[in-house]
N, C-alpha and C positions, 0 to 999 in steps of 0.2 A: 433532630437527632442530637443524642448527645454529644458534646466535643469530647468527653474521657471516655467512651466506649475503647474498650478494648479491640485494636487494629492489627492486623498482619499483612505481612507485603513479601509476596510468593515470588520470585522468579522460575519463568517457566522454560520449560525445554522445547525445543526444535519444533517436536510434534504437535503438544499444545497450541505454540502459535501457530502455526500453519493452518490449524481447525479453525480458530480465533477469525485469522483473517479470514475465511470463508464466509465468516457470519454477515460481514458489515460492506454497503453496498461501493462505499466512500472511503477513499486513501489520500493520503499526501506524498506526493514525489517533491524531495529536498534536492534540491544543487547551489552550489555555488555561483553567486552571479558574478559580471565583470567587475565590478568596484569591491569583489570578497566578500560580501553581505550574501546569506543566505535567499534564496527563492524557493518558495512552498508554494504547488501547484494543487489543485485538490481534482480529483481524476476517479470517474466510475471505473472498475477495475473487475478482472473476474481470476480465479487462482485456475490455471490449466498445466497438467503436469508437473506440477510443484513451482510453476512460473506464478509470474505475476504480469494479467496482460489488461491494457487499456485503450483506448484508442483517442487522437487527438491532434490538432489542425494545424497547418500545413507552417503556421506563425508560430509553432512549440516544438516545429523542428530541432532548436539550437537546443535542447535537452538532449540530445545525442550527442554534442559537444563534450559531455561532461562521461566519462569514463566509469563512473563510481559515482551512485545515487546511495540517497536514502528515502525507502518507503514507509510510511507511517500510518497505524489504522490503530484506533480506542473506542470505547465505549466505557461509559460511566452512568451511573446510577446518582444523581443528586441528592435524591431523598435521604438514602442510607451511605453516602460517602462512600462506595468501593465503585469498583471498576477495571479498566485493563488497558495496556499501551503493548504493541507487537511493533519491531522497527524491523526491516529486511534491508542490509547495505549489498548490495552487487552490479552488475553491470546493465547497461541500458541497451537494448538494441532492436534498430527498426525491425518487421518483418522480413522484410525481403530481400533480407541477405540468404545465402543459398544451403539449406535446410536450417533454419534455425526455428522457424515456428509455423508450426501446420494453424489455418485458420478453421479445417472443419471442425476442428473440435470447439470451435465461440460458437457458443450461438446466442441470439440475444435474451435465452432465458439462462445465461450463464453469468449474467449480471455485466457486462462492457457495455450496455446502454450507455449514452452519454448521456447527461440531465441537462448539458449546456446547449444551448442555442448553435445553429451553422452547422457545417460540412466538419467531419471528426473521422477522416477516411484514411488515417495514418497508423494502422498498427503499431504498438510500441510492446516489448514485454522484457521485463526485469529479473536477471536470471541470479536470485539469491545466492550471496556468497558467507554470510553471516547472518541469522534470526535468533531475535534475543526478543526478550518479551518478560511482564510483569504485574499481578496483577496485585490488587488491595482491596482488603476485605475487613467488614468490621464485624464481633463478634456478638 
């Protein structure tokens, strides 16, 4: 493709990404680690009432630790250079604090399969406080 194609870079509103994330099966949950250096987690994920829920072993506890995440999910296109990034910053919290998240509504064709190996029997779900997103297109 050509480098001088004519390109746009859209920022997108609340609703768009919210769609966006529905598409893709894979997220990253960002926190801060103990020495300040960032920790990127990559986590199957499903969007259930506007949350963001995944599930995850029992050694990824200490992501509750962290008061304020950041979720991250793109998709690109190589061929033609365009593509899209949606980030969700809000609060992390296990299940089974009392009512914060109903499980009937997961089900495993709701996408929270986990792809990773072991025991993933820890509900987590991220209740957006900020969604900002952005896509690029070439013309």
């Amino acid at each position: 493709m050509d480098a001088h194609v004519e390109r746009s870079l859209e920022k997108l509103d609340a609703d768009s990404c919210m769609e966006l994330l529905r598409t893709q099966p894979v997220g990253r949950i960002a926190v801060t680690g103990p020495h300040g250096f960032p920790l990127i987690y990559p986590v199957n994920y499903a969007i259930e009432s506007g949350e963001i829920v995944f599930r995850t072993s029992e050694n990824m506890e200490h992501l509750l630790d962290h008061s304020i995440v950041t979720f991250e999910v793109d998709s690109f296109d190589e061929r033609t250079r365009s593509g899209w990034s949606v980030m969700a910053h809000g609060s992390l919290v296990p299940h089974h604090q009392p009512g914060t998240f109903d499980l009937r509504g997961v089900t495993p064709t709701a996408g929270a399969v986990p792809w990773a190996p072991g025991e993933r029997n820890i509900w987590m779900r991220l209740v957006p406080e900020v969604v900002s997103g952005r896509r690029i297109a070439g013309g």
